[in-house]
N, CA and C of each residue as an Amber inpcrd file, in Angstrom:
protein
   432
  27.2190000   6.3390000   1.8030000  27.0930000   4.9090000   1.5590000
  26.3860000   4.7140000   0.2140000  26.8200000   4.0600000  -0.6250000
  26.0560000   3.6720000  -1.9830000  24.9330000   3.1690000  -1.6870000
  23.4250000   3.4250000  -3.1250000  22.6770000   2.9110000  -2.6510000
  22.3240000   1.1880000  -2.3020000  23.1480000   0.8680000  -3.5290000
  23.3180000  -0.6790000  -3.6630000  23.7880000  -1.6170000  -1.7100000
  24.6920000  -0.7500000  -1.5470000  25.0740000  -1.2560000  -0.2950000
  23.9000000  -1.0690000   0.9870000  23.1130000   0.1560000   0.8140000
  22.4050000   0.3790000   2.0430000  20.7450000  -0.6420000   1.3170000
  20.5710000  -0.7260000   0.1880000  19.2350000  -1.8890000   0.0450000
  19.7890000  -3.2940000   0.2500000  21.0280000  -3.7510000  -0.4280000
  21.3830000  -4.5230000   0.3140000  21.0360000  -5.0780000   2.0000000
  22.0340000  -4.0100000   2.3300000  21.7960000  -4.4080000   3.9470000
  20.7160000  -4.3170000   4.7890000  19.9910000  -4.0090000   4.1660000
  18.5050000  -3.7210000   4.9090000  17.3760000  -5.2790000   4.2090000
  17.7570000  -5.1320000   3.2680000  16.9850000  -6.6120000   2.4300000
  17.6860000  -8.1560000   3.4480000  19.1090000  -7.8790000   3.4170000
  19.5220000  -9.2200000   4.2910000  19.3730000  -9.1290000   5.8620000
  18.9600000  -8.0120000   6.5080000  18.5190000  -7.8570000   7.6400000
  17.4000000  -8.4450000   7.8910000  16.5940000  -7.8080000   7.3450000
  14.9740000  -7.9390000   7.3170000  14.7730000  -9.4530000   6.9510000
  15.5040000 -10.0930000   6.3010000  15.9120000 -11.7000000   5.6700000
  15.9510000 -12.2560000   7.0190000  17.2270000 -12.0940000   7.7870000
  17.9500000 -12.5260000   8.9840000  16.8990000 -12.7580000  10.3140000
  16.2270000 -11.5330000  10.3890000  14.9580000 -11.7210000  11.3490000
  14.0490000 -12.3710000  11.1160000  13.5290000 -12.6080000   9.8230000
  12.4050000 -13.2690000   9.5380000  12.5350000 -14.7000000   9.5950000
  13.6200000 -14.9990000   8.8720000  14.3070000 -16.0270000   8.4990000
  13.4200000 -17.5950000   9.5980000  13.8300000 -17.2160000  10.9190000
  13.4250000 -17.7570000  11.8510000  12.0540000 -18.3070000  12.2040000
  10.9570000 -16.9970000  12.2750000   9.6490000 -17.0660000  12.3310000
   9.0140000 -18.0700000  11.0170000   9.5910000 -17.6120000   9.6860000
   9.2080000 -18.3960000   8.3050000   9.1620000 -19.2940000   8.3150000
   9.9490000 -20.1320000   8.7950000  10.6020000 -21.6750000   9.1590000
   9.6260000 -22.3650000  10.3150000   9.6860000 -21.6520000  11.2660000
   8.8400000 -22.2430000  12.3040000   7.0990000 -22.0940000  12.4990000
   6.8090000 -21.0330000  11.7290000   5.5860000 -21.0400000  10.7260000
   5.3240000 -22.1160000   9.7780000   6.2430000 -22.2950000   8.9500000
   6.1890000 -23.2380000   7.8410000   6.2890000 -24.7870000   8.3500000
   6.7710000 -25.1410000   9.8350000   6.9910000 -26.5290000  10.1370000
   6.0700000 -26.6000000  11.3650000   4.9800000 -25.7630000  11.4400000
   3.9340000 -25.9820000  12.3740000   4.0280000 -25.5850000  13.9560000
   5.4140000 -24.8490000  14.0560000   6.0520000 -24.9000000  15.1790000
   5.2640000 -23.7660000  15.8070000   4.7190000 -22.6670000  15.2970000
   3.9370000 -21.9130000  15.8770000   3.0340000 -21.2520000  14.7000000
   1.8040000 -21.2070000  15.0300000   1.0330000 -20.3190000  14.3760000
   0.0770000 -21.4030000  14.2710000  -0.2120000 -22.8800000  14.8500000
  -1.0680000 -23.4850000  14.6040000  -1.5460000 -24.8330000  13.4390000
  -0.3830000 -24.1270000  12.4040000  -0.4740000 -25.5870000  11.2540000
   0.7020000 -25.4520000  10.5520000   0.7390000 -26.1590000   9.5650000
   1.9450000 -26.3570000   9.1480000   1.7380000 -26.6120000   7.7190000
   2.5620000 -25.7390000   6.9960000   2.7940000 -25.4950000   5.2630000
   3.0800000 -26.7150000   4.4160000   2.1000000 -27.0050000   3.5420000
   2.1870000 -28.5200000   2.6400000   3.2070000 -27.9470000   1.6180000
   4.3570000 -28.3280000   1.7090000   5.2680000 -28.1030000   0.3740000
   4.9600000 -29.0110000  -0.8660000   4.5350000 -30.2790000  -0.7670000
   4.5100000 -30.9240000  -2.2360000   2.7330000 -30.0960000  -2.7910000
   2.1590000 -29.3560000  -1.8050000   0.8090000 -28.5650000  -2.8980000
   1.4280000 -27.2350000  -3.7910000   2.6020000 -27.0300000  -3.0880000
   3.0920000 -25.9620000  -3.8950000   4.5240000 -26.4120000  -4.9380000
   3.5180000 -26.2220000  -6.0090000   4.5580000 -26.5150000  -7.6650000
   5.2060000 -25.8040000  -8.1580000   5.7720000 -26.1010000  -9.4230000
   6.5020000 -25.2140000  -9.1490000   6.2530000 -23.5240000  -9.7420000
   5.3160000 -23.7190000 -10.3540000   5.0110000 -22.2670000 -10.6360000
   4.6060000 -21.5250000  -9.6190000   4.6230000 -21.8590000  -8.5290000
   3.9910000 -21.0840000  -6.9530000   5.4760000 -20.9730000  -6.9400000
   6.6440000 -21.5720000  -6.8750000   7.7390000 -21.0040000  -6.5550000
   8.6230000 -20.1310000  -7.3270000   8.3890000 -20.3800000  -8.6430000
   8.8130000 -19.1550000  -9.4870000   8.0600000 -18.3000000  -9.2320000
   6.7910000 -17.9460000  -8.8940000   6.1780000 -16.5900000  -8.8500000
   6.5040000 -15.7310000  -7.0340000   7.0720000 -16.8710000  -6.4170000
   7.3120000 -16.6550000  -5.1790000   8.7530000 -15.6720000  -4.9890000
   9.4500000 -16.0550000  -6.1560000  10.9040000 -15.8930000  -6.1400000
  10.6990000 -14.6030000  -7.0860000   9.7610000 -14.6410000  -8.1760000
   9.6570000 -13.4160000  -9.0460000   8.8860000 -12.0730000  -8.1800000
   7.9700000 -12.4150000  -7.0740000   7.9140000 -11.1110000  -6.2880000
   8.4810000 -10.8180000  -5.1620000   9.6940000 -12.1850000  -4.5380000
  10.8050000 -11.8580000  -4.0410000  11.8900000 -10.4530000  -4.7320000
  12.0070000 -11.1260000  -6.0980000  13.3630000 -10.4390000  -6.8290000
  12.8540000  -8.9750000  -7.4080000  11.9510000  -9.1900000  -7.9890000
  11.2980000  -8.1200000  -9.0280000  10.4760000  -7.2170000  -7.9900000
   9.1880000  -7.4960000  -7.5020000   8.5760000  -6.6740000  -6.5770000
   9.0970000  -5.9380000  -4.9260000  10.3850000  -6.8460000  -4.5150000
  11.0730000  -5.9840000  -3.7660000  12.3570000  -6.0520000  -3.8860000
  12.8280000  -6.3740000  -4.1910000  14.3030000  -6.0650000  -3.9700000
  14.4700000  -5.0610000  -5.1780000  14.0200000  -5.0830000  -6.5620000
  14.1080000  -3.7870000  -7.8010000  12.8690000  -2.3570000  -6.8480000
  12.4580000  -2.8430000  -6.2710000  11.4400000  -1.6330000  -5.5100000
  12.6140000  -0.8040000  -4.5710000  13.3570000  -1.7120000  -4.0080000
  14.5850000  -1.2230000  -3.2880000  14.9760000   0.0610000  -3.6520000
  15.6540000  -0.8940000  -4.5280000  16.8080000  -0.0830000  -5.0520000
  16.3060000   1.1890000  -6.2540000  15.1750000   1.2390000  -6.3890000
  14.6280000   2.1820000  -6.9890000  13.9020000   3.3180000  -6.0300000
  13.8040000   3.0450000  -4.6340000  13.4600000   3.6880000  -3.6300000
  14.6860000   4.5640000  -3.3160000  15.5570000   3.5410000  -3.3630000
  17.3380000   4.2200000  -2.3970000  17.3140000   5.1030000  -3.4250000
  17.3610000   4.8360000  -5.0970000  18.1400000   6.0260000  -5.8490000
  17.1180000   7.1010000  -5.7810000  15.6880000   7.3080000  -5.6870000
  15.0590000   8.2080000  -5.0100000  15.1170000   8.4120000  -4.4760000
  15.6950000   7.9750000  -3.2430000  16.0260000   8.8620000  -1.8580000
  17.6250000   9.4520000  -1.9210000  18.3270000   8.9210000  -3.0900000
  19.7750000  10.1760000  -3.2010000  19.6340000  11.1200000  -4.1300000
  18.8240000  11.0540000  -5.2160000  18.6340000  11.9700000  -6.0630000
  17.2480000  13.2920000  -5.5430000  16.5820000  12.7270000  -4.9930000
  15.4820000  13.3680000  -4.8860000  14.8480000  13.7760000  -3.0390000
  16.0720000  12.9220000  -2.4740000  16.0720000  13.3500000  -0.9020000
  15.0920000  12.9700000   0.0430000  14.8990000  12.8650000   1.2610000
  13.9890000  12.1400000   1.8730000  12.8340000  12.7020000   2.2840000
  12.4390000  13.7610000   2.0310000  11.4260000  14.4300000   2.1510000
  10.7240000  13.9000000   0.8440000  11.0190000  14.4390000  -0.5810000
  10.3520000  14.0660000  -1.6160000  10.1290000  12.6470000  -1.3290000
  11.2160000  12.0240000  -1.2040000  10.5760000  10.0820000  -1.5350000
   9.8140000   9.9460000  -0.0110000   9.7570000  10.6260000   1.0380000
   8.4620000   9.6780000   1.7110000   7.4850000  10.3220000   1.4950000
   6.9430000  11.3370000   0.5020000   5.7020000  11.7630000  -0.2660000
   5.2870000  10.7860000  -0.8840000   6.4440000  10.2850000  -1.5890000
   5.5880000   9.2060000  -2.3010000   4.9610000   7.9980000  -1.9420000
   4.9880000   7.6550000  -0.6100000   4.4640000   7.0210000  -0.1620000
   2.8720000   7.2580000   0.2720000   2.3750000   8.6040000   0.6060000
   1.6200000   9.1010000   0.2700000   0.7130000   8.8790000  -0.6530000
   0.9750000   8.3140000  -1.8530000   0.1630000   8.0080000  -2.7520000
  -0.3640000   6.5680000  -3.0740000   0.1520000   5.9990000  -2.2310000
  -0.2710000   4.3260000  -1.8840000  -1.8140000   4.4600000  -1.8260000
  -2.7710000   4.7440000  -0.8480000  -4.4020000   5.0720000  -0.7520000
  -4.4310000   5.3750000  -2.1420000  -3.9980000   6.4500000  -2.8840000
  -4.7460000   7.0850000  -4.1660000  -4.7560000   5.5590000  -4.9040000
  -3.2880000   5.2270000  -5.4000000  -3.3290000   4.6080000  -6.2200000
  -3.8380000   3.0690000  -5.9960000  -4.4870000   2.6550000  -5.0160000
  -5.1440000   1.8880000  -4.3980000  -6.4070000   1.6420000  -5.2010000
  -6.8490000   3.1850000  -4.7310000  -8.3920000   3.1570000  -4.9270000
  -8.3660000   3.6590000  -6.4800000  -7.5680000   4.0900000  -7.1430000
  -7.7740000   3.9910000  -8.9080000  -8.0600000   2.6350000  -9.2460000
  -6.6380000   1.9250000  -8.5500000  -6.6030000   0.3140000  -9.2350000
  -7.7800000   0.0790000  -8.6040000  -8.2110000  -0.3050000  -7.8140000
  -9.4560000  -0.6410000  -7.3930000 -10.6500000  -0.3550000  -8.4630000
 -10.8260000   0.5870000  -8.4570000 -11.7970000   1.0780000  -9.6780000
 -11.6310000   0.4270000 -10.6360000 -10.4330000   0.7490000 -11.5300000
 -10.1140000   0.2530000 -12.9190000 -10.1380000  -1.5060000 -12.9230000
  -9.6060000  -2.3430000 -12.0290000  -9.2630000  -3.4970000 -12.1260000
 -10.6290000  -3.7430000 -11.8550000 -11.1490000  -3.5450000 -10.5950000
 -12.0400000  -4.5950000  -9.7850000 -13.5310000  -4.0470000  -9.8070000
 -13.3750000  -2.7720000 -10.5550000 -15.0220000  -1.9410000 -10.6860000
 -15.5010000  -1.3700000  -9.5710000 -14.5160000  -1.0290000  -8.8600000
 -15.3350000  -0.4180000  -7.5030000 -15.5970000   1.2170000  -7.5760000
 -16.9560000   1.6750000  -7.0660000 -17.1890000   3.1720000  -7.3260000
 -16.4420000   3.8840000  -6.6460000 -16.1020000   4.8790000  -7.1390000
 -14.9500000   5.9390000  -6.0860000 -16.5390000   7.0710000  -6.5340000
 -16.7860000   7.2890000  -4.5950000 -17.8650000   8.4950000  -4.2940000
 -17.1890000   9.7030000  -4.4670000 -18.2130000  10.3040000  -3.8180000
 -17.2880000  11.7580000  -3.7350000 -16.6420000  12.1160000  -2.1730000
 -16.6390000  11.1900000  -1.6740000 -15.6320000  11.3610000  -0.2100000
 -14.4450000  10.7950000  -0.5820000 -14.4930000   9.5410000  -1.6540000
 -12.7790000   9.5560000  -2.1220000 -12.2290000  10.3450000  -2.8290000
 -12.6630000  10.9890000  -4.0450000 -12.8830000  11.9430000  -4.6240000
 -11.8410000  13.1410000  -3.7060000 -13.1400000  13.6630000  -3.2150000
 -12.3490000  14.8290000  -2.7130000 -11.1550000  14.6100000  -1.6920000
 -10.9240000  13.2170000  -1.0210000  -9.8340000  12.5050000  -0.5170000
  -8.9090000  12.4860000  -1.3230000  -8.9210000  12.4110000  -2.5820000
  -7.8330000  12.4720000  -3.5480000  -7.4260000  14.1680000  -3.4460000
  -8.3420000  14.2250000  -4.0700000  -8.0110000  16.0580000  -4.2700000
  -7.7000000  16.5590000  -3.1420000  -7.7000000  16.3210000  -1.7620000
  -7.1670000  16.8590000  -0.7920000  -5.5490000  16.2560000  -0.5210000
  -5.3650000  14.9590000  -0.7110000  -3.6630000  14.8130000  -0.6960000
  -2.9260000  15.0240000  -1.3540000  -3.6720000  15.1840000  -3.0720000
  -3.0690000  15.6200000  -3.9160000  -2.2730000  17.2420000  -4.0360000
  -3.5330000  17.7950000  -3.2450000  -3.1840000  19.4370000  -2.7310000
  -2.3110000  19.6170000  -1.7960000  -2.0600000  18.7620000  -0.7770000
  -1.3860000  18.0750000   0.5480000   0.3450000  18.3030000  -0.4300000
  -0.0330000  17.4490000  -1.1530000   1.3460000  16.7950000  -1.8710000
   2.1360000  18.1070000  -2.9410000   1.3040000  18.8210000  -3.2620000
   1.8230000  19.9520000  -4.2300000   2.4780000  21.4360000  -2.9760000
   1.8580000  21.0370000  -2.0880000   1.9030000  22.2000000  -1.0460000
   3.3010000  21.6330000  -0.4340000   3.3450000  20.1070000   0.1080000
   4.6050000  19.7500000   0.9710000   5.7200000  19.8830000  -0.0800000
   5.6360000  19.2690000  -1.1710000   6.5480000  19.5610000  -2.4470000
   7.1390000  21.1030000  -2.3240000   6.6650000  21.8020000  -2.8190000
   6.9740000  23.2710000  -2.8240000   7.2680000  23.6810000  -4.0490000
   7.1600000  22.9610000  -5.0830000   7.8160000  23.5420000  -6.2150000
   5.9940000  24.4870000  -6.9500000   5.5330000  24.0880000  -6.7400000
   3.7220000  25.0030000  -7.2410000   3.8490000  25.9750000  -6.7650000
   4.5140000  26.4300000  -5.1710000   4.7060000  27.9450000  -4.3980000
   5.3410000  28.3320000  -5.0930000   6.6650000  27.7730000  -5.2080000
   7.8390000  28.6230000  -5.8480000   7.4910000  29.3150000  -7.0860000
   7.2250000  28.2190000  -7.4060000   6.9620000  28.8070000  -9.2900000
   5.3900000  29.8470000  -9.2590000   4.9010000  30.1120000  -8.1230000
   3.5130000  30.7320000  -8.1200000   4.0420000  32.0720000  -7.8250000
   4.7960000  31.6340000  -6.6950000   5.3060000  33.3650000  -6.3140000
   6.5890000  33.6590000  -7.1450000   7.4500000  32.7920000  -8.3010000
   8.5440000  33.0220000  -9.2170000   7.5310000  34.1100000 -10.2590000
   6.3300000  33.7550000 -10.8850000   5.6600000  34.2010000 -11.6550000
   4.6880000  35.2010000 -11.1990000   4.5900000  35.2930000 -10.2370000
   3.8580000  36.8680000  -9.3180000   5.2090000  37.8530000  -9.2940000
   6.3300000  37.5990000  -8.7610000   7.4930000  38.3610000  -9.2320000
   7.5280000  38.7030000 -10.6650000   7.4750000  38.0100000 -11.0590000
   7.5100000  38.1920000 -12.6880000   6.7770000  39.3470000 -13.2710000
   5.2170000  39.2560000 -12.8140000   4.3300000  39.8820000 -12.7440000
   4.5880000  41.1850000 -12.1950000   4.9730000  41.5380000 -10.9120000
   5.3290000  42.6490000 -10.0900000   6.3060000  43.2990000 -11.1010000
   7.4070000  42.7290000 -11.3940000   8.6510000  43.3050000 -12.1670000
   8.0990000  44.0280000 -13.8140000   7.0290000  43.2690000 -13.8290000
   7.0930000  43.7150000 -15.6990000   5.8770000  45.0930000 -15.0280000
   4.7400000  45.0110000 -14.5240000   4.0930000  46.1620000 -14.0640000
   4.8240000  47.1120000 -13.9330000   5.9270000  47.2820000 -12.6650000
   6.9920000  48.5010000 -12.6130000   7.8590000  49.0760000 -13.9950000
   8.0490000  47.7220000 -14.8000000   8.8530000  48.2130000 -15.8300000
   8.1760000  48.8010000 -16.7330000   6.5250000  48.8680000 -16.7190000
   5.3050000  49.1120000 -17.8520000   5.5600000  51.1290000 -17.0390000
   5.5210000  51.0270000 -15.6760000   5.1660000  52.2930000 -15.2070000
   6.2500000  53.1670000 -15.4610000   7.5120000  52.6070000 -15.3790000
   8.9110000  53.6100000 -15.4160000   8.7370000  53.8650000 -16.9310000
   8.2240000  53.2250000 -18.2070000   8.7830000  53.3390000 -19.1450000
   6.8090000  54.3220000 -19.5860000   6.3010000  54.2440000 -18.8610000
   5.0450000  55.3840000 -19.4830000   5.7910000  56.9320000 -18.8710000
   6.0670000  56.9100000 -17.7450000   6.6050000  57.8550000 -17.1700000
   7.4820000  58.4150000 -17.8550000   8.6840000  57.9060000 -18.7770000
   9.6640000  58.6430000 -19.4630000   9.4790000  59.2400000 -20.6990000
């Protein structure tokens, strides 16, 4: 299935269910009150529609082509990094101290993440082969 077709259908799904609750939220029908539309102008609705379009639906479809190019193991790693990059922005934006229990919280998923990956093994034990092979070739060629 293309990716276009499967974010698609999952964006107008997730639309379809909500659809309902939004509405009856928004007209007081449940949840207790009811949404003032003339307080919201219109720059609340362009920014409403800009992290409609831009923040998920381009998140989509940049997820799907990570999940055909790069497979579903790699892309739900990356989800994984939601906490890290949390608590950077946190820091950087809002000044908050990162101790050393986040700290080493980082450095432990980060290690998490190089280990589930596999490409740091490969290339660890590609280059210990490497290693093994040129030693033998150092010994056959003193020997002759």
């Amino acid at each position: 299935m293309p990716v276009l077709v499967s974010a698609a259908g999952q964006l107008t799904g997730s639309s379809i269910i909500m659809a309902p609750l939004a509405f009856a939220q928004a007209f007081g029908l449940i949840g207790g009150g009811s949404f003032r539309f003339e307080v919201a102008g219109p720059g609340v609705w362009m920014a409403v529609v800009a992290l409609g379009v831009v923040c998920t639906a381009l998140a989509y479809l940049i997820y799907f082509r990570l999940l055909v190019e790069a497979g579903a193991t790699n892309a739900s790693l990356v989800t994984l990094l939601v906490p890290v990059s949390a608590c950077l922005i946190g820091a950087v934006a809002l000044g908050e101290t990162l101790g050393l229990p986040q700290l080493i919280g980082m450095g432990l998923l980060l290690l998490g993440l190089a280990v589930l990956d596999g490409r740091v093994l490969r290339r660890a034990r590609a280059g210990q082969a490497g290693v093994s092979a040129g030693s033998t070739e150092t010994r056959s060629a003193k020997r002759s």
